[in-house]
C-alpha positions as CSV (number, residue, x, y, z in Angstrom):
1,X,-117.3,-111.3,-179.1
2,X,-115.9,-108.8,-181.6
3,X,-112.5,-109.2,-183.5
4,X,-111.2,-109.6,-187.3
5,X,-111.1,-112.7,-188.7
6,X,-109.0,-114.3,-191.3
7,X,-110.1,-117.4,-193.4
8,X,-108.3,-119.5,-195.8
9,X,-108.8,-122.5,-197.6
10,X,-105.4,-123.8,-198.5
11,X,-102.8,-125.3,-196.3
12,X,-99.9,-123.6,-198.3
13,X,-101.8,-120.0,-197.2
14,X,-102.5,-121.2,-194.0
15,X,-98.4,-122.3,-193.3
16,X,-97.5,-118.8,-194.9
17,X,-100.0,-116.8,-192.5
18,X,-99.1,-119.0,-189.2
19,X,-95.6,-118.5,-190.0
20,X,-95.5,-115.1,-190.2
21,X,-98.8,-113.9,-187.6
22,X,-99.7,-114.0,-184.5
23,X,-103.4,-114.9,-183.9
24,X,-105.9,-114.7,-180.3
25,X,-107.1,-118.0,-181.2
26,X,-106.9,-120.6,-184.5
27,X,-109.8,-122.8,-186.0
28,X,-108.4,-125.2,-187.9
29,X,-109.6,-128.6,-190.0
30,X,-107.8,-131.8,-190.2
31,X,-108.6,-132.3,-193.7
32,X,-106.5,-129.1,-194.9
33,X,-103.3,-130.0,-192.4
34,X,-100.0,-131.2,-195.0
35,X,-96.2,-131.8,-193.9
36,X,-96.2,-128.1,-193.4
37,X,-98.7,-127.3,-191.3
38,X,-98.0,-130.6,-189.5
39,X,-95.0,-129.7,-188.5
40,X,-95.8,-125.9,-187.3
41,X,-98.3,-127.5,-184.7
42,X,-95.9,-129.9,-183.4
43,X,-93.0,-126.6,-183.0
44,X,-96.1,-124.4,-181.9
45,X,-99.4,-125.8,-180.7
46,X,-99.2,-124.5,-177.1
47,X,-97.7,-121.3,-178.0
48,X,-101.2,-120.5,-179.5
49,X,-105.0,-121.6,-178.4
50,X,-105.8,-124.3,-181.5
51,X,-109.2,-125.8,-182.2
52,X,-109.3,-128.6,-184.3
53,X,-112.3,-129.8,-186.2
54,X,-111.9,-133.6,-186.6
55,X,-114.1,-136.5,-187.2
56,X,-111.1,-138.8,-186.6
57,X,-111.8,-142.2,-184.6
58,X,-108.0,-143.2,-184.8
59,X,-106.6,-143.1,-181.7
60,X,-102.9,-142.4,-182.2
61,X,-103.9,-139.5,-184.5
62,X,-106.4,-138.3,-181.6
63,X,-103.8,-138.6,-179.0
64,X,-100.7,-136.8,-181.3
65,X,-103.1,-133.9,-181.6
66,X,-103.1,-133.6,-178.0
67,X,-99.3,-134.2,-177.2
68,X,-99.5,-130.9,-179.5
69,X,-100.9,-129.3,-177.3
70,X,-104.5,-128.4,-179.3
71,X,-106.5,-126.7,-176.9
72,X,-109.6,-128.6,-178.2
73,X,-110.8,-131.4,-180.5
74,X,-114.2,-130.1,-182.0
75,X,-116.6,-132.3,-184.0
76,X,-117.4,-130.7,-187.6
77,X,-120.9,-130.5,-186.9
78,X,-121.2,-128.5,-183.5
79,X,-123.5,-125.7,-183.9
80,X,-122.6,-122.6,-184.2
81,X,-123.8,-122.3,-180.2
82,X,-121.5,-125.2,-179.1
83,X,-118.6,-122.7,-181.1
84,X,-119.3,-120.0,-179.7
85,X,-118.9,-121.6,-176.1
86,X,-115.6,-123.8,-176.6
87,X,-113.9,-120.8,-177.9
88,X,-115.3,-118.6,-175.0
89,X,-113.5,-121.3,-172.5
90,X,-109.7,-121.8,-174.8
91,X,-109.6,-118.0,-174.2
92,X,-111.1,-117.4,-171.0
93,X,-108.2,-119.9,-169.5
94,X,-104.6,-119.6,-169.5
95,X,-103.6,-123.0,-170.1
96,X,-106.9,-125.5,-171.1
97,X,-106.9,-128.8,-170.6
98,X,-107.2,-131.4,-173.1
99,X,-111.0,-132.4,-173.4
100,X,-111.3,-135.7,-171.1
101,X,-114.8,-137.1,-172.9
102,X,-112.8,-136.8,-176.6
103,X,-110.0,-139.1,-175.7
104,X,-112.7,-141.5,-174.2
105,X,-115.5,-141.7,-176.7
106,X,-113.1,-142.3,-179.8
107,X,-110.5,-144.5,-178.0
108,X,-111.7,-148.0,-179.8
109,X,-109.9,-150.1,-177.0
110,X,-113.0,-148.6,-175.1
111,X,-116.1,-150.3,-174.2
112,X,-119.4,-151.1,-172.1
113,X,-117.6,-153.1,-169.6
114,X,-117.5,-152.1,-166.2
115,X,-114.2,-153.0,-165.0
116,X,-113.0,-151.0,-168.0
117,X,-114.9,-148.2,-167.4
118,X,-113.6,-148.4,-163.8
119,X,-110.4,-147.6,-165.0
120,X,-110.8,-144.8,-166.9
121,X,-112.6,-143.5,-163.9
122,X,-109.1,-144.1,-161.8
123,X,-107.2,-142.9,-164.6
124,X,-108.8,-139.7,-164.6
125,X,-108.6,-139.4,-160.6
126,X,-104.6,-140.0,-161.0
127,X,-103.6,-138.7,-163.8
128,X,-102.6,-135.0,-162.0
129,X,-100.8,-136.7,-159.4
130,X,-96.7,-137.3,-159.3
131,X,-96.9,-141.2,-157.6
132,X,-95.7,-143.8,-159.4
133,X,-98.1,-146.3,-161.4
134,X,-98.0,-150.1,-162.1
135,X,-100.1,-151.0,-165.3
136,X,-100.7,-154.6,-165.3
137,X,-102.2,-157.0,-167.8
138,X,-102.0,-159.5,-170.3
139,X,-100.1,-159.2,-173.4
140,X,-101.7,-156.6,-175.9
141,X,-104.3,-155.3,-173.4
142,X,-103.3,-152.0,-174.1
143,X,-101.0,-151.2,-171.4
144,X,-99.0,-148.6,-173.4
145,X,-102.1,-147.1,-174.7
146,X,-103.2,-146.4,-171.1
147,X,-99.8,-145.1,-169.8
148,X,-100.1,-142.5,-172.7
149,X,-103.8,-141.5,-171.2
150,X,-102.2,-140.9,-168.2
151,X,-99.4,-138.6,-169.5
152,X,-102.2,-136.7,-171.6
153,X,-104.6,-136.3,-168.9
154,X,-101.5,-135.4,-166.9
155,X,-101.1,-131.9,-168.1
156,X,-97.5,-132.7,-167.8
157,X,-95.5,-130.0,-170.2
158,X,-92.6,-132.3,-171.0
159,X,-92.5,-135.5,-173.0
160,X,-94.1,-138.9,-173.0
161,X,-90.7,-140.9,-173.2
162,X,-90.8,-145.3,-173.2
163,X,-88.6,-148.1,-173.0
164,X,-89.4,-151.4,-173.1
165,X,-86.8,-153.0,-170.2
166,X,-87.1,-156.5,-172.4
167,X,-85.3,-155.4,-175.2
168,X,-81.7,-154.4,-174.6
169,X,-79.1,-156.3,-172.4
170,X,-78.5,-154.9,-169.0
171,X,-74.9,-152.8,-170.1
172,X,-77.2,-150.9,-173.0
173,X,-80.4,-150.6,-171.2
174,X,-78.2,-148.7,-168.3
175,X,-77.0,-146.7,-170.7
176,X,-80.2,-145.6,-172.5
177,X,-81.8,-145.0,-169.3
178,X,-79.6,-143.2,-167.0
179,X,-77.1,-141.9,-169.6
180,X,-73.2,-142.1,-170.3
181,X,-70.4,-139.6,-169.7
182,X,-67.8,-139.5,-172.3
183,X,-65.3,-142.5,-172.0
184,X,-67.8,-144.6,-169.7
185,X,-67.1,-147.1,-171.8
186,X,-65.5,-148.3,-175.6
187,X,-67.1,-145.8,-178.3
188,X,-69.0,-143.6,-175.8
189,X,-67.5,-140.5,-178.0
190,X,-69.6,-137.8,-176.6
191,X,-72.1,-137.8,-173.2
192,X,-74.7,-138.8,-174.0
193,X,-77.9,-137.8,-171.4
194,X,-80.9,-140.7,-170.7
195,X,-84.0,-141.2,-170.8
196,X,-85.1,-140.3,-167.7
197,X,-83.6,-137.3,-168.0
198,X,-85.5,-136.1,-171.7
199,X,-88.3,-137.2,-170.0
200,X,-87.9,-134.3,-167.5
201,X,-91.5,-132.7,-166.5
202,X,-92.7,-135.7,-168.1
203,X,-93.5,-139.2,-167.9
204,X,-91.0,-141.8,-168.1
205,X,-92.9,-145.3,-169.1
206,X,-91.3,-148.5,-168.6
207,X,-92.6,-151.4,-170.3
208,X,-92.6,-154.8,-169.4
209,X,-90.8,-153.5,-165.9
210,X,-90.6,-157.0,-164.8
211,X,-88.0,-158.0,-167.4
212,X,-85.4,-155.3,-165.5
213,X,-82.2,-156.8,-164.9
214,X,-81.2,-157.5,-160.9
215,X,-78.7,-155.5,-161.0
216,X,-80.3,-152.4,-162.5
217,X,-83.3,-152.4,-159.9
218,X,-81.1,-150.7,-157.2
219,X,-80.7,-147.7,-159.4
220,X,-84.5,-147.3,-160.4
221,X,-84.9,-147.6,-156.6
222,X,-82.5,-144.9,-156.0
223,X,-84.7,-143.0,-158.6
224,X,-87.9,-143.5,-157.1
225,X,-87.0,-142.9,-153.9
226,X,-83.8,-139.8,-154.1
227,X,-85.3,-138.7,-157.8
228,X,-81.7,-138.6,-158.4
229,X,-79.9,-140.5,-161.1
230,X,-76.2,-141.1,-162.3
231,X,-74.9,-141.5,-165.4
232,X,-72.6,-144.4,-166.7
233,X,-69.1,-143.5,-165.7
234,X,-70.0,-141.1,-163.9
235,X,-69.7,-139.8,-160.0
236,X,-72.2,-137.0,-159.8
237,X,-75.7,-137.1,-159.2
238,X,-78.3,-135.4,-161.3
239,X,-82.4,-134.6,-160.2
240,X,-85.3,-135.7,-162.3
241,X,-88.6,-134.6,-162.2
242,X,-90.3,-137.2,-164.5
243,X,-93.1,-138.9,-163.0
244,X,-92.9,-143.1,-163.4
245,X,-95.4,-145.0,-164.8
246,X,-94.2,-149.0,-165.4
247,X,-96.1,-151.9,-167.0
248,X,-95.3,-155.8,-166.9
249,X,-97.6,-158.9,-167.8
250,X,-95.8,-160.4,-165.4
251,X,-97.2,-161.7,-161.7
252,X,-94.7,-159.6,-160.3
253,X,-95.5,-160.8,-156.5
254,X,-94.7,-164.4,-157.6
255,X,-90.9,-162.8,-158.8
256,X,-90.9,-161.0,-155.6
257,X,-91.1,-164.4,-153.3
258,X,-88.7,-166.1,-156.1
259,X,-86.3,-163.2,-155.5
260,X,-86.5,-162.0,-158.6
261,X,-87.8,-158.8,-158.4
262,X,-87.2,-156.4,-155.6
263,X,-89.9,-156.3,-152.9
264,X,-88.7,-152.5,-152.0
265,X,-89.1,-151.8,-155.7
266,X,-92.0,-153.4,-156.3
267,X,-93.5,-151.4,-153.3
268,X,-92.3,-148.5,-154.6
269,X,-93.4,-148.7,-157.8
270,X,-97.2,-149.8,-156.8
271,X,-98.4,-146.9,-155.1
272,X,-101.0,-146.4,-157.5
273,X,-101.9,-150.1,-159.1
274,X,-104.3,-150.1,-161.8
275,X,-105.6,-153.5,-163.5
276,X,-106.2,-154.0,-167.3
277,X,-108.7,-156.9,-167.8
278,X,-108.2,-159.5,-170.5
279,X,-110.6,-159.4,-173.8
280,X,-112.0,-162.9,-173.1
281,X,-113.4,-161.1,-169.4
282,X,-115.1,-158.7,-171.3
283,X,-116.3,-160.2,-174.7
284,X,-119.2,-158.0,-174.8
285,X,-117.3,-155.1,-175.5
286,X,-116.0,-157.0,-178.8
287,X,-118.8,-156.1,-181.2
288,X,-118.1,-152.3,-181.0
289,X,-114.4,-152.9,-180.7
290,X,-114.7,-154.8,-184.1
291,X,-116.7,-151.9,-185.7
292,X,-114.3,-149.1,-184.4
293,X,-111.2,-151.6,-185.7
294,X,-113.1,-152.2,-189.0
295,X,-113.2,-148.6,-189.6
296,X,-109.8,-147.6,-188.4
297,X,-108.0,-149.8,-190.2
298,X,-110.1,-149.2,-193.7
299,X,-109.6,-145.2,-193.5
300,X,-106.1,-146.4,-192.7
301,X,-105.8,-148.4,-196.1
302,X,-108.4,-146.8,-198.2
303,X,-110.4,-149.7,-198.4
304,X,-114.4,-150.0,-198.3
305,X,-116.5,-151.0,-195.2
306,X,-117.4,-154.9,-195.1
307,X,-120.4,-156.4,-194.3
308,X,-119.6,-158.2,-191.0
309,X,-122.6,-160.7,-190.0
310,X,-123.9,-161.8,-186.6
311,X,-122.1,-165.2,-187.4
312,X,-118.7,-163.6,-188.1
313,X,-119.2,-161.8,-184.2
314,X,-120.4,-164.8,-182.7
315,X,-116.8,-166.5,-184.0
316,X,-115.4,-163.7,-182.7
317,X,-117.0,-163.6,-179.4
318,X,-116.4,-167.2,-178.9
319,X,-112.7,-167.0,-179.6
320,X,-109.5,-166.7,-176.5
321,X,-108.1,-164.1,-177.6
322,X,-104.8,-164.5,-175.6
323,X,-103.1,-161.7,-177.4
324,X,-106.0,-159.6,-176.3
325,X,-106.7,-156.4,-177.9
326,X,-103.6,-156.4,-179.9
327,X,-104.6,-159.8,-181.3
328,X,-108.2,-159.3,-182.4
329,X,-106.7,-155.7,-184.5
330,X,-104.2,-157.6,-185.7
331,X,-106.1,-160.6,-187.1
332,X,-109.1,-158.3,-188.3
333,X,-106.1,-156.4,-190.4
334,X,-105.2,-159.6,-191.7
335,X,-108.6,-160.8,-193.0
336,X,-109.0,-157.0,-194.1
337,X,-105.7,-157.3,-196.4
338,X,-105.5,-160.5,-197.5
339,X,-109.2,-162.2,-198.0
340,X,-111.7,-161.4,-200.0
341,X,-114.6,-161.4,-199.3
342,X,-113.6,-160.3,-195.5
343,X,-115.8,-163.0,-193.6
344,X,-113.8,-165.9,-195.3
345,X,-111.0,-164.5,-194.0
346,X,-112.3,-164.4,-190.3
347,X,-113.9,-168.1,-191.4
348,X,-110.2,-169.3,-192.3
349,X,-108.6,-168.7,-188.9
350,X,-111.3,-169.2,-186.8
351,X,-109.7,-170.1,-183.1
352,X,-111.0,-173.1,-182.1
353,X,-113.1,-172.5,-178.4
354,X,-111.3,-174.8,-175.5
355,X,-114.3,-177.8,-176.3
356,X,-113.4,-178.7,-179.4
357,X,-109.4,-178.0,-179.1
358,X,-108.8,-181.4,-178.1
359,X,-112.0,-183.4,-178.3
360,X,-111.4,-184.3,-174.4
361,X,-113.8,-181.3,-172.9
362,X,-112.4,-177.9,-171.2
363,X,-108.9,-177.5,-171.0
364,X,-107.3,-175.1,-168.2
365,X,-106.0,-171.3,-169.6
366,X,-102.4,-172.3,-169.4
367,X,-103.2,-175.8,-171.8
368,X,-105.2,-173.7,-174.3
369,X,-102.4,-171.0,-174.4
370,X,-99.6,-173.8,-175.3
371,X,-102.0,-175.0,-177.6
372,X,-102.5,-171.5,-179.0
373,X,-98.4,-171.1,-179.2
374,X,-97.9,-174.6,-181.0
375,X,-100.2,-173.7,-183.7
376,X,-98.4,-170.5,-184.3
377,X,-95.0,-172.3,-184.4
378,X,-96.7,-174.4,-186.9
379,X,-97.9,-172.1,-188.8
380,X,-94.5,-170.1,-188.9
381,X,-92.2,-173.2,-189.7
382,X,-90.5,-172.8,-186.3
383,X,-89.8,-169.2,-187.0
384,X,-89.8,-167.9,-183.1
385,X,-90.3,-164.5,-184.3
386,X,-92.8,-164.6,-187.0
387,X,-95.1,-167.1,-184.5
388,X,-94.2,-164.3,-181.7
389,X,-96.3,-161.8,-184.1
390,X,-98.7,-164.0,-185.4
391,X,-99.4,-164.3,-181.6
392,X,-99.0,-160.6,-180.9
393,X,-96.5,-161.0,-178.3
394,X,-92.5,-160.5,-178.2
395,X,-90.3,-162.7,-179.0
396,X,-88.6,-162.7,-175.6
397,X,-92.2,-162.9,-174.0
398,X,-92.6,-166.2,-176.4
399,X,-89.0,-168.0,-175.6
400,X,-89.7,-167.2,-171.4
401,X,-92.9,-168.9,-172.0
402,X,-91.3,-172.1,-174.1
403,X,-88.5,-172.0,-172.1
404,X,-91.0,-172.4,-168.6
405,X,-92.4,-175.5,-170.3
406,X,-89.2,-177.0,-170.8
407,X,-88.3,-176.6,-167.5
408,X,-91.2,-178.1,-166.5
409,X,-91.0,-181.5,-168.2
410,X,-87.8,-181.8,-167.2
């Protein structure tokens, strides 16, 4: 393999070079990219074959590399062999495909556990296919994460584009996903396009699908079945080609024999089911989940590793979990930030296993998760929102669940 090569060592040289050449391939390292350079591979990275040398285990930087476009994300250490051979396959292919294995050995939601590794395996069988997918799982299994694999794996060359159907009222979440003509309605200025269509060639994800107003699930019908839209105010039709991935926590068959949810849509919308298990099915996977967390999180805020003893991941282990994945980052963060030494912290909100919640033996899922939500009120002074992220759930998710044990002592 002959050619001239170029090598810098500074990321102000680098920028000044990219911005100004052309080059057959680029080798570049993580530890030298600035704003600068940052920016040039998010305006350019599948313009030009990039390999990246990174020893990153943080997912969302792994993954925002990709959405790039870099051809290839290359371990510091590969021999000069291992080089040689990844650049022979960016050139020797017009349009490479992000590396499969990378995304799936650094991911730390990953694990041992069968059912998990099940899904990555359909993941990977789906992921070049157009049919609509319905993510479901518990709060803060990592539904979003998952719908992102999907789109990356996809080889899609438009945009990742989410909206989470809980958060806006029916009027505004029309708007933001279909779009508004101008004068569809007071202050609508200027048009205004949707979502669904800047999501076009890409994947349109949307979150917690089974909070969609009734009387916006006709239109995603019309969507999934015409891939046609129309805007707010509007009479004309206009074609979409973004492929539909949706995600609930919901038992979205129950809402279906309530009448809640629309059986056509729901149909349509679970050609390809795919099932995230809960942390408490898998506990084994928690030891390595709490090492990749541990380091993630002190690279993220400079901090030095801890000593984490069998005792601290037996209390782990041993612990419900019902904000799942979420939950466990999110309370290791906290012990990480605000206890010293780190185990103390863990020590200090230990969960309490369903035996000795109540001193009366087992209690059933749904009495350990009111349990769960009461102490978090507690803890938060009646603050819905604060216990909402203690819990790592929504707020909304939080008042649907209080609001279901209302209706049931009444």
């Amino acid at each position: 393999m002959g050619g001239l090569i170029e090598i810098v060592t500074r990321s102000s040289t680098a920028s000044s070079r990219l911005l100004n050449n052309r080059y057959d391939i680029i080798l570049l390292a993580e530890s030298i990219i600035d704003n600068l350079l940052n920016s040039w591979l998010q305006k350019n990275g599948r313009q030009q074959p990039v390999l990246l040398f990174s020893d990153s285990h943080e997912p969302e930087k792994l993954l925002e590399w990709i959405h790039c476009g870099i051809a290839d994300l290359l371990s510091p250490s590969l021999s000069s062999e291992q080089l040689h051979q990844a650049i022979v396959e960016v050139t020797s292919q017009e349009k490479p495909q992000p590396s499969r294995k990378i995304i799936r050995d650094n991911h730390p939601f990953y694990g041992d556990n069968p059912h998990i590794q099940a899904l990555l395996d359909q993941i990977d069988k789906i992921s070049l296919r157009s049919s609509p997918v319905l993510l479901e799982g518990e709060t803060g299994t990592g539904k979003s994460f998952f719908a992102r694999r999907i789109h990356t794996l996809s080889g899609r060359k438009g945009r990742l584009v989410s909206i989470n159907c809980a958060t806006l009222s029916p009027n505004l979440l029309e708007s933001e996903l279909f779009g508004h003509i101008r004068g569809a309605f007071t202050g609508a200025e200027a048009a205004r396009p949707g979502l669904a269509a800047s999501a076009e060639n890409g994947t349109l994800f949307l979150d917690e699908i089974g909070e969609l107003p009734a009387e916006l699930q006709p239109k995603l019908l019309q969507l999934l079945e015409d891939k046609m839209i129309r805007p707010v105010g509007s009479d004309i039709e206009q074609p979409i080609t973004a492929r539909i991935v949706a995600a609930t926590n919901c038992n979205l068959k129950k809402q279906v024999k309530e009448g809640k949810f629309r059986a056509d849509l729901y149909y349509r919308l679970n050609v390809i089911p795919l099932k995230i298990p809960s942390l408490r099915s898998r506990a084994d996977d928690i030891p390595g989940l709490v090492r990749n967390f541990i380091e993630e999180l002190c690279e993220e805020h400079t901090l030095s590793l801890p000593t984490i003893s069998k005792e601290t991941i037996t209390v782990l282990k041993n612990s419900p979990w019902l904000g799942n994945v979420r939950e466990l980052r999110n309370h290791l963060e906290r012990a990480l930030l605000l206890s010293f030494p780190f185990e103390q912290g863990i020590e200090a909100t230990e969960r309490k296993s369903p035996e000795t919640a109540t001193g009366s033996g087992w209690l059933r899922l749904e009495e350990h998760e009111k349990a769960h939500i009461l102490r978090a009120l507690d803890k938060s002074a009646g603050n819905k929102s604060q216990a909402a992220l203690l819990l790592g759930i929504s707020r909304r998710t939080l008042e649907r669940k209080l609001k279901r044990w209302e209706s049931e002592v009444a």
